[in-house]
N, C-alpha and C positions, 0 to 999 in steps of 0.2 A: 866791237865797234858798230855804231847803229850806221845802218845805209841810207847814203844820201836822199834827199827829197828833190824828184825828179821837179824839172821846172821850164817849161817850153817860152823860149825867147820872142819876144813882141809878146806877151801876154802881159797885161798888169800884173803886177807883186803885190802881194797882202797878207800878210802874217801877222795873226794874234800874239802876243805874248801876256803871261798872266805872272805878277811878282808873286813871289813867296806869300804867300798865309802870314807870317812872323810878319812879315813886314806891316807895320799900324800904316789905316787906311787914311790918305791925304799923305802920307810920308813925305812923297815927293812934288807937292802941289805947288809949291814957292821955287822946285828944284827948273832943272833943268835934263833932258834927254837927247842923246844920239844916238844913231844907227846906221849903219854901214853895211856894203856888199861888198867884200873883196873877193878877190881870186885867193883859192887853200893855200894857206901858208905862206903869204905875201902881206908883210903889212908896210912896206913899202910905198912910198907913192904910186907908183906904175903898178900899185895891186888892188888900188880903191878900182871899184865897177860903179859905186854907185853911191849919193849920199840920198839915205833914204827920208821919207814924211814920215812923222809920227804925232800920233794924236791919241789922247784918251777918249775912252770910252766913256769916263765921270771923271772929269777933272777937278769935285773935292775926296772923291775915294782912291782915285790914281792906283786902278787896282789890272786892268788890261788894257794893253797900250796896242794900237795897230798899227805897225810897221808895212809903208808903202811905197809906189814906185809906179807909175802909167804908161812910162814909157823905156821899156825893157826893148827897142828894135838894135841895139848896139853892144849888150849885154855878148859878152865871148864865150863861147861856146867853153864848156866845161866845167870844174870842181868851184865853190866857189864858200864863203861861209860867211856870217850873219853874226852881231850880238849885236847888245844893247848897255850904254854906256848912261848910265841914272844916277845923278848926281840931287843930291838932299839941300835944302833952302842954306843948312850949313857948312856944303861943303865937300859933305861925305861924299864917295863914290862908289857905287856900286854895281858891276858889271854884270848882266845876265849869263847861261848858257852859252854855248855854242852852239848854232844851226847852220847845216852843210847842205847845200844843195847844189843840184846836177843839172847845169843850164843845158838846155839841148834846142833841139833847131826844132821849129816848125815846119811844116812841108806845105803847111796852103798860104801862098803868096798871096 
């Protein structure tokens, strides 16, 4: 099990994600994308943290997408995880990884 990615609260969120190689570049240019911060293991309503920004980096290659977020001061302290939900001009759906991270508190107010 990989250990979580520490993550200090009031801080901006910005996480790269890069699609597979396989996947032809533009794949997803007509598509559509989402991204989410939940609390681990809640996919529950009362488990979204957060509906994340996403923009590409070349949106006709649609090849790394940056997963964001500016304002993390309400972000609950603990386990929390990340994908990304990539949907193709026809339809397809294709969900990334999973990424866990360890919200933790900041000390300088």
């Amino acid at each position: 099990m990989t250990k979580p990615t520490p993550f200090k609260r009031g801080t901006a969120f910005s996480f790269v994600i890069e699609t597979p190689a396989t996947t032809a570049d533009g794949f997803f240019m007509d598509g559509g994308v989402k991204a989410q911060i939940r609390k681990q293991n809640n996919s529950n309503p009362s488990g979204l943290i957060a509906n994340l920004s996403t923009s590409w980096d070349d949106t006709e290659i649609t090849r790394n997408l940056t997963i964001s977020d500016n304002f993390t001061d309400t972000w609950p302290i603990g386990l929390a995880e990340v994908d990304v939900l990539f949907m193709s001009s026809t339809g397809q759906k294709i969900r990334s990884a999973v990424y866990t991270f360890d919200i933790i508190r900041g000390i300088t107010q």
